[in-house]
TIMI-2910 file (N, C-alpha, C, CB; in pm, 1 decimal, decimal comma, always signed):
<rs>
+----------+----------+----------+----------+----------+----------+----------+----------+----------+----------+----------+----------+------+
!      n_x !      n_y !      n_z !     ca_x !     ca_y !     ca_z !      c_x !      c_y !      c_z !     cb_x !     cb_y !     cb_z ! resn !
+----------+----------+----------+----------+----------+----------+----------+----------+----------+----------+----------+----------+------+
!    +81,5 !   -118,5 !     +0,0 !     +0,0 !     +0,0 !     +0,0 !    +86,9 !   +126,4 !     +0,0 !    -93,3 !     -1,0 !   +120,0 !  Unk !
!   +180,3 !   +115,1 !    +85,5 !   +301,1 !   +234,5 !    +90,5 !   +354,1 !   +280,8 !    -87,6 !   +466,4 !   +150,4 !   +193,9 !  Unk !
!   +411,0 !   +160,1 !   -117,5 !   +463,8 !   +190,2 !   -277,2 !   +351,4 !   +217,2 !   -337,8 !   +540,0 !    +69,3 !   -363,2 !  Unk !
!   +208,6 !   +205,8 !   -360,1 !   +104,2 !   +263,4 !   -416,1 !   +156,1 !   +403,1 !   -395,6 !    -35,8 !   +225,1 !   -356,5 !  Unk !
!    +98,6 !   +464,3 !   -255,5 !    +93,2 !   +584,1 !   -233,6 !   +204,5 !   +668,9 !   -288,3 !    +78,9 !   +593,9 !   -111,1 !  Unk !
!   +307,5 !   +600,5 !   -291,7 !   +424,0 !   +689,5 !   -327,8 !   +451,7 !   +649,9 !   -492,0 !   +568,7 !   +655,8 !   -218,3 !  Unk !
!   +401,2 !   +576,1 !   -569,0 !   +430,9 !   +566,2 !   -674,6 !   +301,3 !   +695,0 !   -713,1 !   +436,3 !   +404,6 !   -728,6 !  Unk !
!   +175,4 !   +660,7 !   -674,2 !   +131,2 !   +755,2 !   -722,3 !   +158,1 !   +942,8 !   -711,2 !    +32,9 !   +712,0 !   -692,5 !  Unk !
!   +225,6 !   +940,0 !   -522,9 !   +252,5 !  +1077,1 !   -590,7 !   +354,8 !  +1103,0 !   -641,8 !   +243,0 !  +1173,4 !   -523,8 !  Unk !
!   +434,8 !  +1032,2 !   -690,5 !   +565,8 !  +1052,3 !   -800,7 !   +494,8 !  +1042,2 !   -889,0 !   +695,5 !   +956,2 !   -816,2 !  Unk !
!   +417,1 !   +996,1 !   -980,1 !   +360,3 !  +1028,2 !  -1111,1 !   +247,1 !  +1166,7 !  -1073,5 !   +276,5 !   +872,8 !  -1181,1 !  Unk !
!   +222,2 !  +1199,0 !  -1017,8 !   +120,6 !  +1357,3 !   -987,7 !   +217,3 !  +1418,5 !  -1040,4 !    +69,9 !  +1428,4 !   -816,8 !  Unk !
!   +336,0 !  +1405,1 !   -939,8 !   +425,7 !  +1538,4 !   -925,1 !   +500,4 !  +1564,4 !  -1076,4 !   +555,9 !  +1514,8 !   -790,5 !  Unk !
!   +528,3 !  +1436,3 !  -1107,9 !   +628,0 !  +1469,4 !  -1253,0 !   +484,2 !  +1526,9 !  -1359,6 !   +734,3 !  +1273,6 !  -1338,9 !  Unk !
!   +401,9 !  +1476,3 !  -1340,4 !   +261,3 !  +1539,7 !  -1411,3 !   +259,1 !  +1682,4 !  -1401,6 !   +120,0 !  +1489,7 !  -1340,7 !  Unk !
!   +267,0 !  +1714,4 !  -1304,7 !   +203,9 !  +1863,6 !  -1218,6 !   +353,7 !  +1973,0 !  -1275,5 !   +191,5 !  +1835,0 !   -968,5 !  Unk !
!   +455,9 !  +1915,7 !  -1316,2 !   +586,2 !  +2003,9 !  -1355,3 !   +570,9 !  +2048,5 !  -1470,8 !   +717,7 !  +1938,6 !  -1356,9 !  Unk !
!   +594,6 !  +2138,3 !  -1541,1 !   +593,1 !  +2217,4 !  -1659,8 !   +694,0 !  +2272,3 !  -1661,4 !   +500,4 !  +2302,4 !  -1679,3 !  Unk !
!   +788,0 !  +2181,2 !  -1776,1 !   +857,8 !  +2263,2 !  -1809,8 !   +912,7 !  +2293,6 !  -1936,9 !   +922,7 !  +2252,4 !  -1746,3 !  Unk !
!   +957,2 !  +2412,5 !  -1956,0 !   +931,9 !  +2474,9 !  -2032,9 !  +1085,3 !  +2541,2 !  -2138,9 !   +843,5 !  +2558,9 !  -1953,8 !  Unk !
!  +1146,0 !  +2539,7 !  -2177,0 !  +1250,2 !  +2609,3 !  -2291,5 !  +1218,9 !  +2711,4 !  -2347,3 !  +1280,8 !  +2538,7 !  -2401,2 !  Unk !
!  +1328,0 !  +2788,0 !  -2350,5 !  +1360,5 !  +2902,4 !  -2452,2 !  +1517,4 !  +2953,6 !  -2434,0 !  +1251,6 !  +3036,2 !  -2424,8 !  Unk !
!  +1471,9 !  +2956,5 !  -2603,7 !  +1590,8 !  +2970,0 !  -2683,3 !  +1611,1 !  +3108,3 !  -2723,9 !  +1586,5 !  +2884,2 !  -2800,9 !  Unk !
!  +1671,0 !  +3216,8 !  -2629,1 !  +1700,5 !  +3343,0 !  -2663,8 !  +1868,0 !  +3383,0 !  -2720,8 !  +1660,5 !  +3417,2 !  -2536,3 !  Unk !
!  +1828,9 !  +3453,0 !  -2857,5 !  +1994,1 !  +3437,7 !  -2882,6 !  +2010,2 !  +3558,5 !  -2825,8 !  +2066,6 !  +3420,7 !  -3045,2 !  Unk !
!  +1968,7 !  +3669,4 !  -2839,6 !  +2021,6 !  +3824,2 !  -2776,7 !  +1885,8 !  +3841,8 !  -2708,4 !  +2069,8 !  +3973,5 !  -2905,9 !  Unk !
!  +1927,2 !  +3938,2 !  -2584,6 !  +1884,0 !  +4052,0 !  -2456,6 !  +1856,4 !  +4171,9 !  -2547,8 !  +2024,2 !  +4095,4 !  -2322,6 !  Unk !
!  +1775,3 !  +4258,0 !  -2578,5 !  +1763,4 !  +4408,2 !  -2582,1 !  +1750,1 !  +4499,7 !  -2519,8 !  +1707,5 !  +4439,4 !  -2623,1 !  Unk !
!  +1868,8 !  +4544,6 !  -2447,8 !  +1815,4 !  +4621,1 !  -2310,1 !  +1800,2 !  +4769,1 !  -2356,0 !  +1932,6 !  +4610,9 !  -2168,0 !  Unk !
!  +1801,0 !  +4769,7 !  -2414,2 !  +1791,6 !  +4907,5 !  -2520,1 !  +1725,3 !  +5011,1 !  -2436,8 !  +1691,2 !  +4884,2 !  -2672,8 !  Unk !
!  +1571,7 !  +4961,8 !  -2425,6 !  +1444,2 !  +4981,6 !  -2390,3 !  +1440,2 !  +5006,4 !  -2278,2 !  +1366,0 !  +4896,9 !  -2413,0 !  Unk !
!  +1493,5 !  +4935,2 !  -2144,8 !  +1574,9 !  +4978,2 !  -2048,6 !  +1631,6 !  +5089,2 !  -1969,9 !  +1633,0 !  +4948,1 !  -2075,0 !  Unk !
!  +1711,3 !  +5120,9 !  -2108,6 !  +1797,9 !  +5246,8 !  -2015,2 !  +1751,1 !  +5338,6 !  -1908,8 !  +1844,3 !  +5347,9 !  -2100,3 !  Unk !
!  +1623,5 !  +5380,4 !  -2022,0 !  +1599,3 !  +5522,4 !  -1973,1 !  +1514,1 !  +5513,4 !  -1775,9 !  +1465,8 !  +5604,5 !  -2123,9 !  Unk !
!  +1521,6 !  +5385,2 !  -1767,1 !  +1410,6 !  +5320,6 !  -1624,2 !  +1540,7 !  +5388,1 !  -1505,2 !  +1378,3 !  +5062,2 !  -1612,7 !  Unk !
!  +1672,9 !  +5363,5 !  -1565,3 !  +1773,8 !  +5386,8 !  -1461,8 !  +1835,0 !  +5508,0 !  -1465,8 !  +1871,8 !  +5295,3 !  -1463,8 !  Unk !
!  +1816,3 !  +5566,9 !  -1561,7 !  +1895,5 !  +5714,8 !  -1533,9 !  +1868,2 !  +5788,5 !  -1462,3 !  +1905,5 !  +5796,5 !  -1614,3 !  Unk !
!  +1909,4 !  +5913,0 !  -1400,8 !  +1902,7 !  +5964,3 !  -1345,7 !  +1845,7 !  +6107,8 !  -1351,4 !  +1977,6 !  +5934,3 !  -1322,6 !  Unk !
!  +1809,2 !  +6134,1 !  -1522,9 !  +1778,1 !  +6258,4 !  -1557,4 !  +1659,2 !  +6285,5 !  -1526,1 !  +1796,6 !  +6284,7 !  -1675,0 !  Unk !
!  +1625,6 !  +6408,9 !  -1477,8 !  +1476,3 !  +6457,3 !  -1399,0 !  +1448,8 !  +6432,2 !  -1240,7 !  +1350,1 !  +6373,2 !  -1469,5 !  Unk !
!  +1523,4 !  +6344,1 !  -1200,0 !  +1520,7 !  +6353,8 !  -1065,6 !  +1635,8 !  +6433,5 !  -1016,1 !  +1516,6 !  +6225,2 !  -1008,4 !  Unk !
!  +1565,6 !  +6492,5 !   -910,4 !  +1669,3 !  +6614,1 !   -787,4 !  +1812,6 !  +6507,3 !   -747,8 !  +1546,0 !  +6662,2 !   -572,9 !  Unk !
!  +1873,5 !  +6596,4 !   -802,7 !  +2011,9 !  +6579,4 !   -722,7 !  +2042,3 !  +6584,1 !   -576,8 !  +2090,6 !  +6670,7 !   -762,9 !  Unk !
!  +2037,1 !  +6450,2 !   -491,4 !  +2061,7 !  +6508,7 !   -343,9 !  +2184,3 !  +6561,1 !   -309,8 !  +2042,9 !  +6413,1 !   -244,3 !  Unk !
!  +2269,1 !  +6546,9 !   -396,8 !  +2372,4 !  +6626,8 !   -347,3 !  +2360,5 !  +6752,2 !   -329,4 !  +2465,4 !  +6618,6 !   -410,0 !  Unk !
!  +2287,8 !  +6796,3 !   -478,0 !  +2251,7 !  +6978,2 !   -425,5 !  +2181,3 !  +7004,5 !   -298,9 !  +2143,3 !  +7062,3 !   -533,2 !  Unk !
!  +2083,3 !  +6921,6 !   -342,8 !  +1939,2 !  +7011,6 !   -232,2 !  +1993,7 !  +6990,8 !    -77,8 !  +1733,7 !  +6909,2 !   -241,8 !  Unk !
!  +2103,5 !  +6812,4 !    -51,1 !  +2056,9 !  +6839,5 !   +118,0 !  +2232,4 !  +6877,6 !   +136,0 !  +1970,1 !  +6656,4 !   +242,5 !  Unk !
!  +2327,3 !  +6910,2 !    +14,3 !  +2500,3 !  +6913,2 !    +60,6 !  +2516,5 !  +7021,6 !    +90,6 !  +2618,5 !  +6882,3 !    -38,4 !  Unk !
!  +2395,2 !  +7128,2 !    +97,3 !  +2416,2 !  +7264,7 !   +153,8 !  +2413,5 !  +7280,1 !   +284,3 !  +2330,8 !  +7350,8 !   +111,4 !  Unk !
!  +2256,9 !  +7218,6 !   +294,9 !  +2231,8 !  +7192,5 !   +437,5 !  +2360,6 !  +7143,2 !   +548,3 !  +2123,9 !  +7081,1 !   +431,8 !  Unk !
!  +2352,9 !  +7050,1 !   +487,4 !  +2436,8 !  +6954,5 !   +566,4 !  +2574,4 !  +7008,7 !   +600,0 !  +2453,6 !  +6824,0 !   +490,0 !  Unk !
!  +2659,7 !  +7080,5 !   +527,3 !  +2773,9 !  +7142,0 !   +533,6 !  +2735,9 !  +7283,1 !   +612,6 !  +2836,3 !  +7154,8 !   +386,9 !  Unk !
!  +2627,1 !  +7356,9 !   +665,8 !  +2624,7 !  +7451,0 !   +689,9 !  +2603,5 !  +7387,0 !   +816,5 !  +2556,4 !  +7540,4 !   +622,6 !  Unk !
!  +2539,5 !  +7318,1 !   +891,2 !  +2545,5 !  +7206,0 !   +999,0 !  +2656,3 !  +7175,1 !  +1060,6 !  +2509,8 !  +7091,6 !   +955,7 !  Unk !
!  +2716,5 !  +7098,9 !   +912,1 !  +2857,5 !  +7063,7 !   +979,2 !  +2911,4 !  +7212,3 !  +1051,0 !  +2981,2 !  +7001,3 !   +845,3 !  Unk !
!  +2955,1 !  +7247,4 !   +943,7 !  +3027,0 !  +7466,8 !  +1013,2 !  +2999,1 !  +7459,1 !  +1117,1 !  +2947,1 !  +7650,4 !   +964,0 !  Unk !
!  +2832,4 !  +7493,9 !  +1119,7 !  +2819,3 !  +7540,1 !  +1265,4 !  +2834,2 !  +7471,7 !  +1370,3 !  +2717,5 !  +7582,6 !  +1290,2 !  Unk !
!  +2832,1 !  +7331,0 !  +1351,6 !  +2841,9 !  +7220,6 !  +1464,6 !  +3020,5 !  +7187,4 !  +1528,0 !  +2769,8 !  +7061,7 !  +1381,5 !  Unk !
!  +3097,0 !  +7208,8 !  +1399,7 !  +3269,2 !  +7252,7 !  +1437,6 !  +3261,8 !  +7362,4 !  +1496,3 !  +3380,3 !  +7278,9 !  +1315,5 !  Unk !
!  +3216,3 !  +7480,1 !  +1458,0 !  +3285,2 !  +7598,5 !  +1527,1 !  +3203,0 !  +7604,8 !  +1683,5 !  +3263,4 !  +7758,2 !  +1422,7 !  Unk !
!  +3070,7 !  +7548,1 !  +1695,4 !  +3072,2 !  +7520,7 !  +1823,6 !  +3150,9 !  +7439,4 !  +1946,0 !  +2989,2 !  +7491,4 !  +1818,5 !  Unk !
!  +3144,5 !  +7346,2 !  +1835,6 !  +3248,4 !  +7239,6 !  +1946,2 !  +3345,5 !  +7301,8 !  +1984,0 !  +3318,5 !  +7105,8 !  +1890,6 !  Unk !
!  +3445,1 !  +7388,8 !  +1891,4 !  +3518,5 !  +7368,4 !  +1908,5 !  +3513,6 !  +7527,5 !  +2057,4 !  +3596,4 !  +7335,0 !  +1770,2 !  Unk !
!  +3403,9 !  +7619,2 !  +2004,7 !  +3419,8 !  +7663,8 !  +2103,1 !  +3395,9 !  +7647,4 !  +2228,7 !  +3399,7 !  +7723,3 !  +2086,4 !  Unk !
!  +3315,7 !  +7570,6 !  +2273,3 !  +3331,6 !  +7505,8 !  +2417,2 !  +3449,3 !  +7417,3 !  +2419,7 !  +3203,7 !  +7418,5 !  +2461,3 !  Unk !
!  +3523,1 !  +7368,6 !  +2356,0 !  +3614,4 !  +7326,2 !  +2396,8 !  +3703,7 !  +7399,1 !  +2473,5 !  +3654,3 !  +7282,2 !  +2317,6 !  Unk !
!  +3729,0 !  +7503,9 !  +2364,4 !  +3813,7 !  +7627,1 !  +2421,7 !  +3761,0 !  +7640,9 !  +2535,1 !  +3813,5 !  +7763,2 !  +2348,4 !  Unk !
!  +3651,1 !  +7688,1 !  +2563,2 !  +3585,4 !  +7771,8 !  +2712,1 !  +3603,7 !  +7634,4 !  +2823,8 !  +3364,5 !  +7834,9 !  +2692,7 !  Unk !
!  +3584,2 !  +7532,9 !  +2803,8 !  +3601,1 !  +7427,5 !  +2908,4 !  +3748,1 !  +7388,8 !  +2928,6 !  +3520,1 !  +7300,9 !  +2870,6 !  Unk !
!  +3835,3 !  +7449,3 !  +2836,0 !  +4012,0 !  +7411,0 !  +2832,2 !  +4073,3 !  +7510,5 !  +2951,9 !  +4103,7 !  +7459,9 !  +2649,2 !  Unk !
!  +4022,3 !  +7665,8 !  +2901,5 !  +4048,7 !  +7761,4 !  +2983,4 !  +4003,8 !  +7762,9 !  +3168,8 !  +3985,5 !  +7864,9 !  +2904,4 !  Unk !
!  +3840,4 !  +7663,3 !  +3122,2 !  +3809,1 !  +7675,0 !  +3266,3 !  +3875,7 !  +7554,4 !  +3285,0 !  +3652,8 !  +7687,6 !  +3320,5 !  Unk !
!  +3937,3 !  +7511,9 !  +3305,0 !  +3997,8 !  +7377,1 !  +3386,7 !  +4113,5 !  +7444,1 !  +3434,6 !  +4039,1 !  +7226,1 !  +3292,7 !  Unk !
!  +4178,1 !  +7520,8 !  +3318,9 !  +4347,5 !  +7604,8 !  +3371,2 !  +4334,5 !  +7669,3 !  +3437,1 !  +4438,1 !  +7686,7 !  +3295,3 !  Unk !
!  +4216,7 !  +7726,5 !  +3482,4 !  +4216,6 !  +7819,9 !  +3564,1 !  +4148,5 !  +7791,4 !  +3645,5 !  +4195,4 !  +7920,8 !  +3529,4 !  Unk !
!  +4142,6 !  +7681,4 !  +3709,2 !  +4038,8 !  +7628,9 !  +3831,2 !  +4101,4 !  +7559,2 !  +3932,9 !  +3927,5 !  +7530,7 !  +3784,3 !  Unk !
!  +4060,3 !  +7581,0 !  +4049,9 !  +4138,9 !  +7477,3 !  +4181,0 !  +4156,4 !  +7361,3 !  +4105,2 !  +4039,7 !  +7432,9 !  +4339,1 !  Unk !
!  +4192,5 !  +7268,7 !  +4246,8 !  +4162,4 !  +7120,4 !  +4216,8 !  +4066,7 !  +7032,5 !  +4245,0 !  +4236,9 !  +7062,0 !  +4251,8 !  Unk !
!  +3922,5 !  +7136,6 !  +4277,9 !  +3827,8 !  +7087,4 !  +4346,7 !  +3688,5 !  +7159,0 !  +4209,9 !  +3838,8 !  +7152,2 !  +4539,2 !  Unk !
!  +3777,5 !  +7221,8 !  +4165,8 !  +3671,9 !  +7264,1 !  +4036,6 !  +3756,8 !  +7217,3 !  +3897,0 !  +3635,7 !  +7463,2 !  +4030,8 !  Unk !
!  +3858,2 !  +7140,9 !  +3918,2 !  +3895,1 !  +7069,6 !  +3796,6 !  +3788,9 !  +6937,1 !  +3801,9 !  +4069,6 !  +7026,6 !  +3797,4 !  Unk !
!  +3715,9 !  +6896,4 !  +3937,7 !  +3686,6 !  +6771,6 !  +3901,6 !  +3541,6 !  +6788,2 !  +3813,4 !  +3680,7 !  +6676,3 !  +4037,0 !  Unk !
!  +3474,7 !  +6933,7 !  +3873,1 !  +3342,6 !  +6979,8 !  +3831,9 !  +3343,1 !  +6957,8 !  +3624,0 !  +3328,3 !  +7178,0 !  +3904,2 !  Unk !
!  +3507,0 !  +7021,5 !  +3599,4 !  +3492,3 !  +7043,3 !  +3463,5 !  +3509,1 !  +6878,2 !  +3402,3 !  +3613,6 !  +7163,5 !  +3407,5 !  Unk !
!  +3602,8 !  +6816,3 !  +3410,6 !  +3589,5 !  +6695,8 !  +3401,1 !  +3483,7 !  +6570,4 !  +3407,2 !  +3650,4 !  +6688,8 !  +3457,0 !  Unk !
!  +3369,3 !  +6622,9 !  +3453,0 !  +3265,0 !  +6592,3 !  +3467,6 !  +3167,9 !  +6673,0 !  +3346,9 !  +3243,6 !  +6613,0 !  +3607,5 !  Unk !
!  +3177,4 !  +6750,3 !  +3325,2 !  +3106,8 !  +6823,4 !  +3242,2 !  +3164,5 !  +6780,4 !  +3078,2 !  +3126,3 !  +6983,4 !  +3290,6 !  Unk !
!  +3317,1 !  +6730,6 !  +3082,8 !  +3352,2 !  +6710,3 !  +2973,6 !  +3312,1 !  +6603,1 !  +2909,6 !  +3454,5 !  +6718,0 !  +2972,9 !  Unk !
!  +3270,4 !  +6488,5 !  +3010,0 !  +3216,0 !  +6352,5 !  +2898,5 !  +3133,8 !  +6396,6 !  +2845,6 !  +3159,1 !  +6214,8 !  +2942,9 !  Unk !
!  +2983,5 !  +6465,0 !  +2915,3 !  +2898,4 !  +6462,6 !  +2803,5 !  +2925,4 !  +6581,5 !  +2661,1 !  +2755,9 !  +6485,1 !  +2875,6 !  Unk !
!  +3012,2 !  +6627,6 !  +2656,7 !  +3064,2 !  +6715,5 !  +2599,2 !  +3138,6 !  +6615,9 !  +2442,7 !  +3167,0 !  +6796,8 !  +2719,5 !  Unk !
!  +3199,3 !  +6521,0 !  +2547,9 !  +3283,7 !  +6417,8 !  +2443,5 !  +3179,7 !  +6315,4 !  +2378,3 !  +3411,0 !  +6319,2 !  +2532,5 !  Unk !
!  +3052,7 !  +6286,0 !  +2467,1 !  +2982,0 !  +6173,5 !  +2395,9 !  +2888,3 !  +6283,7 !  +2288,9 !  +2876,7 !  +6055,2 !  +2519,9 !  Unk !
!  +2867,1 !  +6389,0 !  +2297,2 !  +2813,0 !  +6423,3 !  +2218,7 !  +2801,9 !  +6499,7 !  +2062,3 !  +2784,7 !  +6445,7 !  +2280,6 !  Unk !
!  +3019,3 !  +6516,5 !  +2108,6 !  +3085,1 !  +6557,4 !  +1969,6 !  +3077,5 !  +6441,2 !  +1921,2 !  +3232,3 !  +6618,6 !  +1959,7 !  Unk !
!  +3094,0 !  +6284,7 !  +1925,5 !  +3157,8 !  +6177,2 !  +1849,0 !  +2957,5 !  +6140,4 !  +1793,9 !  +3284,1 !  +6026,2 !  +1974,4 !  Unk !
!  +2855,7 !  +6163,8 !  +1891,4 !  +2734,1 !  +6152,3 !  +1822,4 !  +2716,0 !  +6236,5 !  +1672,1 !  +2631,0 !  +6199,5 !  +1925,2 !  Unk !
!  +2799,3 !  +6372,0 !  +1697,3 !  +2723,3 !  +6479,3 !  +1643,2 !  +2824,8 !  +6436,2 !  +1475,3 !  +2743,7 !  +6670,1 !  +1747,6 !  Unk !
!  +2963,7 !  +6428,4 !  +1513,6 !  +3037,5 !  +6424,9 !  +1388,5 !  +2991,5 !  +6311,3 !  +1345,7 !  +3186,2 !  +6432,3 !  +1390,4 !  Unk !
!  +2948,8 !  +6152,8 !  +1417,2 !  +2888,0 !  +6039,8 !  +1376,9 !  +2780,0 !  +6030,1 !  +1261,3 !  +2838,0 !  +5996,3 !  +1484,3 !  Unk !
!  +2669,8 !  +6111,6 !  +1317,7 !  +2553,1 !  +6154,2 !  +1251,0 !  +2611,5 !  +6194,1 !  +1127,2 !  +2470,5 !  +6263,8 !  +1321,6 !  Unk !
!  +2657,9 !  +6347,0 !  +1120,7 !  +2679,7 !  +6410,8 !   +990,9 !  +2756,0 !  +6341,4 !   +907,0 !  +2734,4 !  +6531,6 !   +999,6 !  Unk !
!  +2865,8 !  +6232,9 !   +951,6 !  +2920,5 !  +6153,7 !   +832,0 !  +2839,7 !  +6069,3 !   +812,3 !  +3045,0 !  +6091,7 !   +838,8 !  Unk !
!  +2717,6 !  +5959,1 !   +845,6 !  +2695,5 !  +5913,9 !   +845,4 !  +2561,7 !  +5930,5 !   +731,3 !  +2725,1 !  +5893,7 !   +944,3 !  Unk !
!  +2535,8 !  +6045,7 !   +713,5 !  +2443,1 !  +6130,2 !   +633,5 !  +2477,3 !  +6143,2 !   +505,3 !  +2428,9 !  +6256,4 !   +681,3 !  Unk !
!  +2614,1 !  +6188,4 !   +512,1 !  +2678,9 !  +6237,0 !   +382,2 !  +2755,3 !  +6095,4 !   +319,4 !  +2799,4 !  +6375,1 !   +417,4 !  Unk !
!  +2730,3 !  +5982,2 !   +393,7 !  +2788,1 !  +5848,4 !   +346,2 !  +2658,0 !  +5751,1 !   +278,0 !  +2865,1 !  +5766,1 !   +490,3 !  Unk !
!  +2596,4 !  +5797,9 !   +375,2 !  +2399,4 !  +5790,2 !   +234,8 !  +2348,0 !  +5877,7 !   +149,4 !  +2239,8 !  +5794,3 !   +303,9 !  Unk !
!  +2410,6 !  +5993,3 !   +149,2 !  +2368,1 !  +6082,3 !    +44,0 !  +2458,3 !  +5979,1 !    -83,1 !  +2424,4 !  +6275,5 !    +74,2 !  Unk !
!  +2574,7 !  +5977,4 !    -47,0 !  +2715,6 !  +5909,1 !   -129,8 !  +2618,2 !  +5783,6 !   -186,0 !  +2886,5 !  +5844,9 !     -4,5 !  Unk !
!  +2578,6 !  +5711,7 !   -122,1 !  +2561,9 !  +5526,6 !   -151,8 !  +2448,5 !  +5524,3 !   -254,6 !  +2503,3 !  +5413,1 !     +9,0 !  Unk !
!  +2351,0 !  +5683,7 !   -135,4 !  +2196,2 !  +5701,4 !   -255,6 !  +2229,7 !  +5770,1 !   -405,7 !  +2057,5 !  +5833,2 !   -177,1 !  Unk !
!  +2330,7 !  +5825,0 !   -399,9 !  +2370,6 !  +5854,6 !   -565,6 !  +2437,0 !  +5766,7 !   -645,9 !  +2456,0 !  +5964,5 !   -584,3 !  Unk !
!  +2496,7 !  +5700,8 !   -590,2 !  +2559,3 !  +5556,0 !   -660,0 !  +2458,3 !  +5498,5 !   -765,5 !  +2583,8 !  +5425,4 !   -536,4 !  Unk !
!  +2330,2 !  +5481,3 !   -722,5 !  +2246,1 !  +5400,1 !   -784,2 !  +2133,9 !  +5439,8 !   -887,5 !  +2195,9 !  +5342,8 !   -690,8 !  Unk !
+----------+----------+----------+----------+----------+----------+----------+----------+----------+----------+----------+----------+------+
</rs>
């Protein structure tokens, strides 16, 4: 009874397959092209590399000026208000390596999204 069952669904299955040939000598991708170009759509480099670089600017020349102002206040502080600034400096540090993180990280998908 077993080899029944299984003979029959080996003859279903080779039944139930279709298959099929073709013989293509050439592709015309001719027709194609125009699906991938790029002409008529916005350039993100223009529209967001302004933005983004005016960001960046302002996000360096901030950093860098609290850096300065937190460099000066440490030199010029006991040793009981060096610990205050030192404390103030991590989040200072976790939030330059977020901030420069982000903006490359932007301009490395603007990069990947024009690739294609």
């Amino acid at each position: 009874m077993k080899k029944l069952v299984l003979i029959t669904t080996l003859i279903i299955l080779m039944l139930s397959i279709n298959v099929s040939f073709s013989y293509a000598d050439d592709i015309d991708t001719g027709d194609y092209e125009s699906i991938y170009s790029t002409e008529g759509v916005s350039d993100l480099r223009n529209k967001s590399g302004i933005a983004l670089n005016i960001v960046q600017i302002v996000g360096s020349g901030v950093s860098i000026i609290a850096l300065i102002a937190l460099g000066i206040k440490y030199m010029l502080s006991s040793p009981s208000e060096k610990a205050d600034v030192k404390t103030k400096l991590v989040p200072y540090v976790i939030g330059i390596i977020i901030f420069f993180g982000a903006s490359n990280l932007v301009t490395m998908v603007i990069r990947f999204a024009e690739g294609f």
